[in-house]
C-alpha positions as CSV (number, residue, x, y, z in Angstrom):
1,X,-5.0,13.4,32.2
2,X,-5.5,9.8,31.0
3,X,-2.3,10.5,28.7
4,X,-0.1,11.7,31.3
5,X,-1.6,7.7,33.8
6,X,-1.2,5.9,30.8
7,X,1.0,6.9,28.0
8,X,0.4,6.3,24.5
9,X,3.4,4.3,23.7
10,X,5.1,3.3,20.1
11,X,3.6,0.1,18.2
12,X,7.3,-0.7,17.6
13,X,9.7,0.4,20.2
14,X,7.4,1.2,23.3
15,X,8.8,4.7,23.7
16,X,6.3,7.0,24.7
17,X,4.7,9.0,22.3
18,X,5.6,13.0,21.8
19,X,2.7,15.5,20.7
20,X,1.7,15.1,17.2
21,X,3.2,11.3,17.1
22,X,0.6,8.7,16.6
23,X,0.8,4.9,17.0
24,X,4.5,4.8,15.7
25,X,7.3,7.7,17.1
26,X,9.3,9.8,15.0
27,X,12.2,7.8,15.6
28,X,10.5,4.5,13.8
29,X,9.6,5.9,11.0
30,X,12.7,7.4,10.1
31,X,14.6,4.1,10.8
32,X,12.2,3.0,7.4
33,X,14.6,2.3,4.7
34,X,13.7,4.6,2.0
35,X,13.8,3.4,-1.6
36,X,13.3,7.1,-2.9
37,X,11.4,5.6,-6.3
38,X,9.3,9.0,-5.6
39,X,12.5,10.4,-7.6
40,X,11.8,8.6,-10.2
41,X,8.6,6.6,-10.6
42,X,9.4,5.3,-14.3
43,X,12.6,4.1,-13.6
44,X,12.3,2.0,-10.3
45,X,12.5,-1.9,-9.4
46,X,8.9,-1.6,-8.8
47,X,8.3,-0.3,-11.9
48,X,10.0,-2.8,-13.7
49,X,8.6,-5.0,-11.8
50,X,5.0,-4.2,-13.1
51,X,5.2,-1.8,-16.3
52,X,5.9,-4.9,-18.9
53,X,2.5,-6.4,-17.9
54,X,0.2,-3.6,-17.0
55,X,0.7,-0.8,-19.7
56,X,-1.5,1.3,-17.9
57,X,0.7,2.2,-15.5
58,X,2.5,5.1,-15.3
59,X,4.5,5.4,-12.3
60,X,5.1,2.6,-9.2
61,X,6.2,4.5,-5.7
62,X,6.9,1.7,-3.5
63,X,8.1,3.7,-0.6
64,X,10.4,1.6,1.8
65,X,12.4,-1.7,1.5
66,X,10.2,-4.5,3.2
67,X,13.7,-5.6,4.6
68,X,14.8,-7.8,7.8
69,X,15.7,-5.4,10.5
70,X,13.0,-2.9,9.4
71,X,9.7,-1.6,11.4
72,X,7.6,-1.8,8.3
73,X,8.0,-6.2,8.9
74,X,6.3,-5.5,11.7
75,X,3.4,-3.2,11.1
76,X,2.5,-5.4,8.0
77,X,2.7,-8.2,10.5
78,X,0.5,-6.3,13.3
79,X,-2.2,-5.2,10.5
80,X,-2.7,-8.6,8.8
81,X,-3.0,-11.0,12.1
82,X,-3.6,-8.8,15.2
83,X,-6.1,-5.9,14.4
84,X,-4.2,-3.3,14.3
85,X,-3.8,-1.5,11.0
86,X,-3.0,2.0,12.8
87,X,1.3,2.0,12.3
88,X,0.9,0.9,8.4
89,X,-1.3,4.0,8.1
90,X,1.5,6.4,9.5
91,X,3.8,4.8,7.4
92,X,1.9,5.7,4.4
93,X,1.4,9.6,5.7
94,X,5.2,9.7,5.9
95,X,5.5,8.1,2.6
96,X,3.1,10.8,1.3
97,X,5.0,14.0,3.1
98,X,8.1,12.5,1.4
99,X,6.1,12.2,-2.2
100,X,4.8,15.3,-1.7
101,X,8.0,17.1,-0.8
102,X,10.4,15.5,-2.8
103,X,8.4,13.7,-5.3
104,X,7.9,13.9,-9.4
105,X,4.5,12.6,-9.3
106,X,1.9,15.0,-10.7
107,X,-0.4,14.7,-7.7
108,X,-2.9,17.2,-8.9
109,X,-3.6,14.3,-12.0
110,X,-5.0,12.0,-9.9
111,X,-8.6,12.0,-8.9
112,X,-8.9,9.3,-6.0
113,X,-7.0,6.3,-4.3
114,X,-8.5,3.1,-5.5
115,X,-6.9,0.4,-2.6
116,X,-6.8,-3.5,-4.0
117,X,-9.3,-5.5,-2.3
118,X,-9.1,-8.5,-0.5
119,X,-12.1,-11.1,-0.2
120,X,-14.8,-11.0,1.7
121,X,-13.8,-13.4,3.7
122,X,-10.9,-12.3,4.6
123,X,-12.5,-8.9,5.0
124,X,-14.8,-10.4,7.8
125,X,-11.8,-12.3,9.5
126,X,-9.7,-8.9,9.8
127,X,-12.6,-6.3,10.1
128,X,-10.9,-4.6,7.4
129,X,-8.7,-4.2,4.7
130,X,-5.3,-3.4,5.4
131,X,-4.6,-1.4,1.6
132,X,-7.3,1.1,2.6
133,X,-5.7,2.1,5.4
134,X,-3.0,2.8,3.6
135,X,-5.0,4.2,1.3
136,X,-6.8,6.7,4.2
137,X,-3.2,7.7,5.3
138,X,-1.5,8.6,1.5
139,X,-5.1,10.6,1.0
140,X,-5.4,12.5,4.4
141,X,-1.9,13.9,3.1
142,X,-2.9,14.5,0.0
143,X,-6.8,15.5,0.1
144,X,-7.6,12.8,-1.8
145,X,-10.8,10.6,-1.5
146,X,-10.6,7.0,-0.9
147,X,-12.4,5.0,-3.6
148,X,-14.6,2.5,-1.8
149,X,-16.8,-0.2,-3.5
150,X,-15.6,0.1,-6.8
151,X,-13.6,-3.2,-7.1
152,X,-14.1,-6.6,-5.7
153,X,-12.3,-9.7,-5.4
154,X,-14.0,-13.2,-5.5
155,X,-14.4,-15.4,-2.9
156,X,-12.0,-18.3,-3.7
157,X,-9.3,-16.0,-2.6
158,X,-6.2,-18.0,-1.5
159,X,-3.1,-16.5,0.1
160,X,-0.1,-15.8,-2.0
161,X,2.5,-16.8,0.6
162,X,5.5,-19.0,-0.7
163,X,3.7,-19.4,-4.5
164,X,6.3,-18.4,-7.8
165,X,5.2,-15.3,-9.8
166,X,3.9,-17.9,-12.1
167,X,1.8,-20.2,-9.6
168,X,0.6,-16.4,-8.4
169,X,-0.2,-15.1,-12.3
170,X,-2.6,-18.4,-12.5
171,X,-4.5,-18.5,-9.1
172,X,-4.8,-14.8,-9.7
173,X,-6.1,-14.7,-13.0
174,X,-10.2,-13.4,-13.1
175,X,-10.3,-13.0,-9.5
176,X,-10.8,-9.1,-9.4
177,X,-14.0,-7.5,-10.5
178,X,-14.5,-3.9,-11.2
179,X,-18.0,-3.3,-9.7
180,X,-17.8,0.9,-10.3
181,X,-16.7,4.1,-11.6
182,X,-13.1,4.2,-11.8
183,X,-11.7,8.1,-12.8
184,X,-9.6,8.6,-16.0
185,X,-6.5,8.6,-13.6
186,X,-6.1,6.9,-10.6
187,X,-3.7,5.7,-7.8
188,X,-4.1,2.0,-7.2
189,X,-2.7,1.6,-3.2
190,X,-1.7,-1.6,-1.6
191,X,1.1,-2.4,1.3
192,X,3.8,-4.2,0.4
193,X,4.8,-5.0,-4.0
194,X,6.2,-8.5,-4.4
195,X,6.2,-10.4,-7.5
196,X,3.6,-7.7,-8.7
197,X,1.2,-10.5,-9.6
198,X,-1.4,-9.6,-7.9
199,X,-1.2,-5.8,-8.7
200,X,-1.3,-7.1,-12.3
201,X,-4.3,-9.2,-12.0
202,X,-6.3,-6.9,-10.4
203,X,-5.2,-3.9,-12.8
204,X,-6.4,-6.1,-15.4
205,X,-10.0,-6.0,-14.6
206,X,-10.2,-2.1,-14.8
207,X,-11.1,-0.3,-18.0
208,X,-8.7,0.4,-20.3
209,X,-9.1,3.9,-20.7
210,X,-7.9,4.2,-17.1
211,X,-4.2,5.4,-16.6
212,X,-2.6,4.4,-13.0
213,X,0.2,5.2,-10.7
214,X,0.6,2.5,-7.9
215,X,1.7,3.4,-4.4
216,X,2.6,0.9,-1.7
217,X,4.5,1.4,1.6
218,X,6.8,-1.5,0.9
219,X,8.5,-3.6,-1.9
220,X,10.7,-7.0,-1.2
221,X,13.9,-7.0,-2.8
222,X,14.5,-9.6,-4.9
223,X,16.8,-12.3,-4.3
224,X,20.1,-12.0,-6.1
């Protein structure tokens, strides 16, 4: 009844929602530009991107281009500063129907989503952390568990906004912790790949046995 007074409405258009859509409308989602790495994890920009300094790594899905004009701008945004993490977690259950469907990931090698952490601070600021929402939405999909508690990040966190790969590499370096078990293969999940530096620093604290595949809803594009 309340549904039919007050419509649930779309995060990014304001269309009201059909049965089945939740925060975000069909429509949205597929107006995501798709990158389609799932076709080939090895040979991707965001596997390029992070292969050369993370060895463990065996496949980056980045899923859509974190481009002007696209929804996925705006979820990020609505996750990070206004409490509402809900569209960046459909994105990522759309990105994992499409992995799922169309994808050459061996799925049934990974034991658990492992999302990177942010500090605590920042964790008490939000009231959560945005990658494990992402995380919750890839593993719904793909009955996976989210890995919680296993990695921390120190407390001298500073944001990477506007800093070189380089000035990124450096405030970066020690400032993940793995604090648990990690399993001998893993998908590492955060939003949106830039530089990759932090991706590399914090794949740098876990052991080396452990092999990775990275998923994030988004990837920049690099500036030509």
């Amino acid at each position: 009844m309340w549904d039919w007074v007050f419509p649930k409405v779309c995060a990014s258009c304001g269309a009201p929602l059909l049965r089945g859509e939740r925060q975000v409308c069909i429509g949205c989602l597929l107006r995501l530009p798709q990158t389609l790495f799932w076709k080939a994890p090895q040979q991707n920009e965001g596997y390029f991107r992070l292969a050369p300094h993370a060895p463990a790594v065996e496949g980056v899905v980045a899923g859509f281009w974190y481009a002007p004009g696209s929804p996925l701008r705006e979820w990020v945004r609505l996750a990070k500063y206004h409490h509402q993490p809900g569209p960046l977690r459909e994105a990522a259950r759309y990105l994992a129907f499409l992995l799922r469907e169309e994808g050459h990931v061996p799925l049934e090698r990974i034991e658990g989503l492992l999302p990177v952490p942010v500090s605590r601070k920042r964790l008490q600021r939000r009231g959560y952390n945005q990658a494990e929402w992402v995380a919750y939405g890839l593993g719904e999909v793909w009955g996976l568990p989210v890995l919680k508690n296993r990695w921390q990040r120190r407390p001298h966190s500073r944001s990477q906004v506007g800093k070189s790969r380089i000035e990124r590499w450096i405030s970066l370096e020690g400032e993940f912790v793995c604090t648990g078990p990690v399993p001998k293969t893993v998908g590492v999940v955060d939003d949106v790949l830039t530089t990759g530096a932090t991706l590399q620093a914090a794949l740098a604290s876990l052991p080396s046995e452990v092999r990775v595949w990275v998923f994030t809803v988004g990837i920049t594009q690099r500036r030509r």
